[in-house]
N, C-alpha and C positions, 0 to 999 in steps of 0.2 A: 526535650520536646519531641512529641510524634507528628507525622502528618498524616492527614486524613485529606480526602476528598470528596466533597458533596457535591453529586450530580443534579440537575434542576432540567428537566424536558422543557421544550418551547411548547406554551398553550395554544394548541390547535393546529390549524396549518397554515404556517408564516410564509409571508412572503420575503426572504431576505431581499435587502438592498442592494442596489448593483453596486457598490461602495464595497461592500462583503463580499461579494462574489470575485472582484475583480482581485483583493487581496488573498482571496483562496487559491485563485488564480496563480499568484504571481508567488506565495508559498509553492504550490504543486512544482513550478518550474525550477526554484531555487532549489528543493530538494533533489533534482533530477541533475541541477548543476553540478550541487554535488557529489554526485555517484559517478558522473564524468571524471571529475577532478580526483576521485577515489582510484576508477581505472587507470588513468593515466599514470597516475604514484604505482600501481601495482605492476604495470606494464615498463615502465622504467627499471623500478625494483628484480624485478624479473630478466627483464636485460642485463643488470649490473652481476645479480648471480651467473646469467645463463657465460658470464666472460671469465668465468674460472674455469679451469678443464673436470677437474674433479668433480664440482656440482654439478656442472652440464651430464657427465656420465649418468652421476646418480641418478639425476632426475630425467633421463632416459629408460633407469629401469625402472623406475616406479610407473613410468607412464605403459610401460609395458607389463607389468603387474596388475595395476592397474585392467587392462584390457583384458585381460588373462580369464582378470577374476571376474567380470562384466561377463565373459563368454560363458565361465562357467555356471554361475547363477541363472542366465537363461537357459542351459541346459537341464540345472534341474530344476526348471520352472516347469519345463516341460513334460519331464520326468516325475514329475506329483503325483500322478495319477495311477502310476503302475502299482507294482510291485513291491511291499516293504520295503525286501533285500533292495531294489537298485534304489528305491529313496534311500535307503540309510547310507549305499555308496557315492551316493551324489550329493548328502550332504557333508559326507566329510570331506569329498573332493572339494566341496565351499570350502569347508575348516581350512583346508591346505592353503588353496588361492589366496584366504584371507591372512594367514599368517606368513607367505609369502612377501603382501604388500605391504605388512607390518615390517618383514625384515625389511625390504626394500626402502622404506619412509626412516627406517632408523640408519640405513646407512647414509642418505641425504643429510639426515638431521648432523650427524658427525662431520659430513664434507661441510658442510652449511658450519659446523662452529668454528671447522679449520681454517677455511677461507673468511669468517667474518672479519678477523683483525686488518688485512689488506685491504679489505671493499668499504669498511668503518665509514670512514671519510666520504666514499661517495652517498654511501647513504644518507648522509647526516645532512650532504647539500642538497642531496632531491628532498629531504623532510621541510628542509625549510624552503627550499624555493615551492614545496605544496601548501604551507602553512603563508604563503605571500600572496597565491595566486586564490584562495581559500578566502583569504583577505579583501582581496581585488575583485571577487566573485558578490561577496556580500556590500562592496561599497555601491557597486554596479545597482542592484534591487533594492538600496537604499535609496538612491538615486531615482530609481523608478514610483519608488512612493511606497515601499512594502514597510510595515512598520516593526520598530525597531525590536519588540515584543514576540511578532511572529515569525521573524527571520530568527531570532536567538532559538525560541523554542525548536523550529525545524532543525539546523541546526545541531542543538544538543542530541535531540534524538537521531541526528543521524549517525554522532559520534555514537551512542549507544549500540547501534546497527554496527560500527564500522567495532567496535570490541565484540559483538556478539559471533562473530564471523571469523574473527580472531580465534576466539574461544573455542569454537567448533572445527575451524584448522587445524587445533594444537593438539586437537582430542583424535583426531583423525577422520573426520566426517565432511563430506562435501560440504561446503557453503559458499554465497559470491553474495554481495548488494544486486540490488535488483534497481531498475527505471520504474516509473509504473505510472499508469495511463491516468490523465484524470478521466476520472467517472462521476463526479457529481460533488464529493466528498471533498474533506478537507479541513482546516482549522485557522482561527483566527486566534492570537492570543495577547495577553495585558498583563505585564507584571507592574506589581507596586511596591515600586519604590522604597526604603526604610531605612533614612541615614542615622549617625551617631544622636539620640535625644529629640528621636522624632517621637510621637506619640503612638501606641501602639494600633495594629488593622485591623479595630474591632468590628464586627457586623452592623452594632450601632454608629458607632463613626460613618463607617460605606451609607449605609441609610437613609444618614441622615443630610447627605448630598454636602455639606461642608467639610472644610477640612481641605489638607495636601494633596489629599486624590481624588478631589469631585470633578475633577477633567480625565480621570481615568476610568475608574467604574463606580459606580452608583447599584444598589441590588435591592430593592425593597420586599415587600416589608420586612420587619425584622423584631420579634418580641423575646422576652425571656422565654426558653425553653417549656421550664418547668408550666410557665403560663399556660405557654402554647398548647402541651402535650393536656392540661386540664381540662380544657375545650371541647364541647362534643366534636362527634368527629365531621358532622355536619358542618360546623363553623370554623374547625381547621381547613373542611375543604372550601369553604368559600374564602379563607382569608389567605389561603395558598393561592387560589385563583385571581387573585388581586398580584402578584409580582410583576414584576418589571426590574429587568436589568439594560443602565447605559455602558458601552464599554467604547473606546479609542479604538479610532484605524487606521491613526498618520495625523498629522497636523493639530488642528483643533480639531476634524469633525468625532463625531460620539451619535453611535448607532443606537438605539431604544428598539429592545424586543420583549414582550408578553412572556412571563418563566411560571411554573407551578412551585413556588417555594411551598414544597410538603412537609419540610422537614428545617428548624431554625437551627444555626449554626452554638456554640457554646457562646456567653457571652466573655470569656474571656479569650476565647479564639484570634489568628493572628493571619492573618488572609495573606496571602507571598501573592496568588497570581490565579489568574481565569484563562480559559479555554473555554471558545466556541466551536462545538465539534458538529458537523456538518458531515451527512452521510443520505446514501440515496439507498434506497429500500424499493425495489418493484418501479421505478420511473416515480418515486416518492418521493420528496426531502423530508428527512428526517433530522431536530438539529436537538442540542441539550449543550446548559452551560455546565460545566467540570470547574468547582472552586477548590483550590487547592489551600488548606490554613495548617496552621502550626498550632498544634494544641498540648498543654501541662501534658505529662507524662504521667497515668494514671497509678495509684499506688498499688505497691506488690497485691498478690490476690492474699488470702489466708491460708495459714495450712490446709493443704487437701491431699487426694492419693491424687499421683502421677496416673496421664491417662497415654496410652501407646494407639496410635490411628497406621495400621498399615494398608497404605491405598493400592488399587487393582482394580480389575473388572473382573467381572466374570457375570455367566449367566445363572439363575436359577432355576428350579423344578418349577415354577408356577407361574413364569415368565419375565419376574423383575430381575434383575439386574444388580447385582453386589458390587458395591464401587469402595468399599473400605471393611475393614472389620477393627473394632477399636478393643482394649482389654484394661480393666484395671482392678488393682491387689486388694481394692474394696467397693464392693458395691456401690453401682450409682441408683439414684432415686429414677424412676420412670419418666417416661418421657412426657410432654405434655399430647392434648388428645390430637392436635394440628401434625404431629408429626410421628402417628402413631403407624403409617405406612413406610414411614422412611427408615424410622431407628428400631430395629429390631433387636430386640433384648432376651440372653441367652443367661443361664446361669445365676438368676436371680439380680441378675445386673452387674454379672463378674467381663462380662463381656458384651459384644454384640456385632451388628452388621449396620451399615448403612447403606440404602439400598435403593434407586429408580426403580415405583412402584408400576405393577406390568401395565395399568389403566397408563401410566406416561407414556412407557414403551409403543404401548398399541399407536396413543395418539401420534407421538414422533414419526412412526411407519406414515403417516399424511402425506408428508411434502414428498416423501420418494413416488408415492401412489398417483399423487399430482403429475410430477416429473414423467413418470411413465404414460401418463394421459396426454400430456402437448404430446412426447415423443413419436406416442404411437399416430398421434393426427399432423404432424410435421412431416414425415417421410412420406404418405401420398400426395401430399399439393406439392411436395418438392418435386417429387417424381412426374408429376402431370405437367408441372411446370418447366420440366429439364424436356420432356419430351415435345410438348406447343414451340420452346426454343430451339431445339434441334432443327425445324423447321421453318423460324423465325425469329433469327438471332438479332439481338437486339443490343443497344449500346450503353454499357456500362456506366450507370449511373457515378460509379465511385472512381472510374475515368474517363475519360472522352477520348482519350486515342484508344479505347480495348473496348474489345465486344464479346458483350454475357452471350454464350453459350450453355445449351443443355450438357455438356462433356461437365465444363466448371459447376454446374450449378450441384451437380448428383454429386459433386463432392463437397458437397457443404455440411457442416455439421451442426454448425450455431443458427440458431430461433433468428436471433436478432440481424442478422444477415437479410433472411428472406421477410420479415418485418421490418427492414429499411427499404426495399425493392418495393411491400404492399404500399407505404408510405407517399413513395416519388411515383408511384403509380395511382396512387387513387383519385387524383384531380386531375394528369396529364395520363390518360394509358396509351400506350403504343398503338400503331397502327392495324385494325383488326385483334385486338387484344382487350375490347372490352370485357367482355366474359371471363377472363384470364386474370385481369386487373379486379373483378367482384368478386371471384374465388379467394383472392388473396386477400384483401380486404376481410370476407366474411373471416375467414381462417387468422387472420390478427387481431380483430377483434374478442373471440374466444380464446385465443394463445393469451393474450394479455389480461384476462382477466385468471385465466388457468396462474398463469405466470404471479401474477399480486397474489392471487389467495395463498399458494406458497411460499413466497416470501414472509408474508405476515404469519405462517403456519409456521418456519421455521424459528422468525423472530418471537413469537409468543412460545415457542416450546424453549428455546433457550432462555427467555425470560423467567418463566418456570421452574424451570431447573436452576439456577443461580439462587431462586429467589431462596427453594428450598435447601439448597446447599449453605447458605448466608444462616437459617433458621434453626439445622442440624446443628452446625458450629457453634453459633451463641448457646445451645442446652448444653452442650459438649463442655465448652469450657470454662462455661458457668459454676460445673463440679468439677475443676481441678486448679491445680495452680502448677501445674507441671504439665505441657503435650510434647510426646515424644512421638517424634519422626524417625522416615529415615531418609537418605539421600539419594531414592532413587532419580534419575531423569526420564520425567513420563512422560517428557514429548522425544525424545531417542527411544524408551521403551516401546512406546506407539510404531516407530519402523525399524525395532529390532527383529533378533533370529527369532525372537518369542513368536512373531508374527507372520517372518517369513521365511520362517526353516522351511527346506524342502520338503520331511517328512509330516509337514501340518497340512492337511486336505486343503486346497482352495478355496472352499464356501466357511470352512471352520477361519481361516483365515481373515477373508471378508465378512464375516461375523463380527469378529474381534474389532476389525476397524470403523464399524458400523458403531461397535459399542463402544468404542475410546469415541469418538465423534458426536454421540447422544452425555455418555455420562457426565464426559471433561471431568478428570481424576486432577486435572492440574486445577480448573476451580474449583474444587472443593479445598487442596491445601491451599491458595488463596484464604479461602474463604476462612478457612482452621486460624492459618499464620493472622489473620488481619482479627479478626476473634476476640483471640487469644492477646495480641499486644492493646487492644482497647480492654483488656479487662485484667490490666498487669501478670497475666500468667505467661511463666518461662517460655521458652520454646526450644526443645535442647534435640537436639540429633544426632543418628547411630548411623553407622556402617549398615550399606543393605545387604554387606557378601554371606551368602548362605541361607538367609532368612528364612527361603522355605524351601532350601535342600536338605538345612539340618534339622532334625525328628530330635526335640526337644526332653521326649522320653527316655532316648538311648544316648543322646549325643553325638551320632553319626551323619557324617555330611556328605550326602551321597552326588554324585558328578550330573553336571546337567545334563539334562535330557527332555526333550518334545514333552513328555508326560504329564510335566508340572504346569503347561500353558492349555492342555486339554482337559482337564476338572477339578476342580479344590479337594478330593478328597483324592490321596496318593498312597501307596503303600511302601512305608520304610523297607528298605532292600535290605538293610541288615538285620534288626528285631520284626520284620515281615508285619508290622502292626498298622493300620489304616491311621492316618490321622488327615484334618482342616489344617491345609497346610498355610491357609492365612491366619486362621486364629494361632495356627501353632509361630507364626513371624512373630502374630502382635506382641504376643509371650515374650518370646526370644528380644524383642529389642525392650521390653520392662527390665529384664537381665542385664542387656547391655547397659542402659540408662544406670543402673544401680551399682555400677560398675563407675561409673565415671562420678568425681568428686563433689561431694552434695551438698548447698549450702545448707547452714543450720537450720533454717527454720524447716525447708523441707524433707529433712531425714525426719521430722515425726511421726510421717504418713510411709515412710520408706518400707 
């Protein structure tokens, strides 16, 4: 069985119920309890080590490595700009720092196993006495009426958080849990139920409001698919616009909210559990239900040739944006005309590019063009306004024993600051401060409208791009029965040395991160991997080391270097010959792939 997940936006703009808000609520808080109860285990933990002599050493020099290598890095952060020669000695002065802290973390890691058999035992009692108190945390916001659905899910996912963090320590990379503020967001959620000879979660059963779980959620309408999809498209959207979903928030009550079912679920589909996700967009709510079902596992695809996706960014000559190059040993059929910007096809269809076309690009440059518009009309009413208070200081709306000052105020950086001050000022203004108070006023007005248009500019360009990354994928793996990856980490590549060696200019730099943040290289392998398993094709993956060091013509794997991060076409140091050093990857991991043990059917297209 796979799972899938269909999402359904709320039609129009809903007003939730204070019922919902109050359980958003009280999730937001449980989650934050537990990132308490996370520190406290780690701060104990850390205690227990810091009482051995040997680890305490250790982890003396790594913190001092640590520092070392912090100094060095803003040195040649500094240093960017000179000189080749002194970049290239400040960047290896990094290399040193960093392998430094590398020794330094590997001698910890040795005191840390010598000492674990002695501290064993205390560990194992701070585990459980967190694993009681974990316990005692969750009976507490049971008790307060949080329900029992949405406390689990927080919950899970915070356990998810608390290995991701794991994961990233082991690897040698900063990580902590974080608190976080509510802002508006949040989630409500419903599992259903399914004991030994219960009947299966079908969409018709939920529909049809009877049944074991018509006290949990209810999701209407719901027809055969194939019906559905037959329907002009006028009458799928009117009979999309007809949904409604009830879902549980504690007790007997069941909230009823307006959904667009665009899209009907398989009829033999198996429904586990709902989420109401709740997000605030520009002083907006924004909400959509997230069904999670269990659905048959689709059967193998057909023979076809293996296709190889090596993902990246890079910029083009014409302004778009290269976010993968794909390669496979036999031609694929062209693309259709919807996506004839995106897949560019090289070789007859031996390969190609997929690519954020530059009309995207242009458009994405909006919300920063916006951002620089508040900016620049934010810093003189601040200023006018720092200077009127230097003269007439005035008492801190956000305390009553402290008085706003024009000193505090010129260091202000955030909108919404002095948009809380036009707020608590526009009915009640200070004394001699009318003019002062219409300033502010006029100036939040146009901030806030500056503010929504970019938001909804950012939200609609990411929407965009998903959509067509979702649309790439489905052609892609439509002709294959084999996607070969590799194992890069594109959110560590995103703030690796690729990005901030010292020897990469600063704007080349901020380029790169402008374009990891427009194209999202990680959704698009979403989008591939998720594809790719709804259409039973494999998903097999390679080692990414060398990929586009080694020159596939000569065989030579030449040492890293800045070069390969500042343009796709490089020139072998050994046979001196230019090659695409992505399409030369995509290659290289067809080899690797063919290389690793191949079931039967797919060695015909090998």
């Amino acid at each position: 069985m796979g799972t899938v997940v269909y999402r359904y936006g709320l039609r129009g703009h809903v007003e939730l119920p204070e019922v919902l808000w109050e359980q958003i609520r009280m999730a937001h808080r449980f989650g934050n309890a537990l990132v308490e109860l996370e520190e406290e285990l780690e701060r104990a933990r850390n205690g227990v080590w810091a009482s051995d002599p040997g680890w305490a050493h250790a982890d003396r020099e790594v913190t001092a490595a640590d520092d070392r290598l912090q100094q060095v890095v803003a040195r040649a952060k500094r240093e960017r700009f000179q000189d080749q020669h002194t970049a290239a000695e400040a960047a290896q002065a990094v290399r040193a720092a960093r392998a430094g802290l590398a020794a330094a973390r590997a001698v910890r890691k040795r005191a840390a196993g010598a000492a674990y058999p002695g501290l064993a035992p205390r560990f194992a009692q701070l585990k459980a006495e967190h694993v009681e108190a974990v316990k005692a945390c969750r009976r507490s916001f049971a008790a307060r009426g949080l329900y029992w659905a949405t406390y689990n899910t927080v919950e899970k996912r915070h356990h998810v958080a608390v290995r991701l963090v794991a994961r990233r320590r082991s690897s040698g990379q900063p990580a902590r849990l974080h608190r976080h503020r509510l802002d508006g967001g949040g989630l409500v959620a419903v599992q259903l139920k399914r004991a030994a000879g219960d009947p299966t979660r079908t969409p018709a059963v939920l529909a049809s409001g009877a049944g074991k779980w018509r006290n949990v959620m209810r999701l209407t309408p719901w027809m055969e698919p194939a019906a559905f999809d037959g329907l002009p498209r006028g009458e799928r959207r009117a009979v999309g616009r007809t949904g409604q979903v009830s879902i549980a928030v504690g007790g007997s009550a069941m909230v009823t909210l307006p959904v667009v079912v665009h899209r009907m679920m398989p009829a033999d589909a198996d429904v586990c559990a709902a989420e109401l996700v709740v997000r605030r967009l520009a002083g907006t709510t924004r909400a959509a239900l997230c069904v999670t079902v269990k659905v048959p596992d689709p059967p193998a695809a057909p023979p076809r040739p293996p296709v190889a996706v090596h993902l990246g960014w890079r910029g083009r000559a014409d302004g778009s944006v290269r976010v993968a190059v794909w390669a496979s040993p036999h031609p694929l059929p062209p693309p259709p005309q919807h996506l004839a910007e995106v897949v560019v096809v090289h070789d007859g269809g031996r390969w190609g590019e997929l690519v954020v076309p530059a009309r995207t690009v242009d458009v994405a440059a909006r919300p920063a063009a916006l951002r620089s518009t508040r900016d620049q009309a934010f810093d003189p009413v601040r200023d006018k306004l720092a200077g009127w208070l230097d003269s007439h200081p005035q008492p801190d709306p956000t305390d009553d024993d402290a008085v706003l000052t024009g000193e505090q105020v010129r260091r202000w950086r955030s909108t919404a600051r002095l948009a809380a001050l036009a707020i608590g000022w526009r009915t009640t203004p200070p004394a001699g401060g009318g003019e002062m108070a219409a300033l502010l006023e006029a100036w939040r007005v146009r901030d806030k409208h500056l503010w929504t248009w970019e938001a909804n500019e950012r939200h609609q360009t990411s929407g965009r791009r998903d959509e067509m990354w979702r649309r790439a994928a489905a052609w892609l793996t439509a002709h294959t029965a084999v996607l070969v990856l590799d194992d890069t980490d594109l959110k560590t590549l995103r703030r690796s040395d690729t990005i901030d060696d010292p020897m990469l200019p600063g704007i080349a730099a901020a380029k790169a991160r402008a374009r990891a943040q427009l194209v999202a290289p990680g959704r698009l392998r979403h989008a591939l991997t998720t594809a790719a398993r709804r259409r039973g094709v494999a998903v097999h993956t390679v080692s990414r080391a060398g990929l586009t060091r080694t020159h596939r013509a000569c065989g030579h794997t030449a040492p890293a270097h800045p070069r390969y991060a500042a343009a796709a076409v490089v020139t072998c140091p050994h046979c001196h010959l230019p090659y695409d050093q992505d399409h030369n990857a995509a290659w290289i991991m067809l080899d690797r792939h063919h290389q690793l043990p191949q079931p039967a059917a797919a060695q015909e297209h090998q």
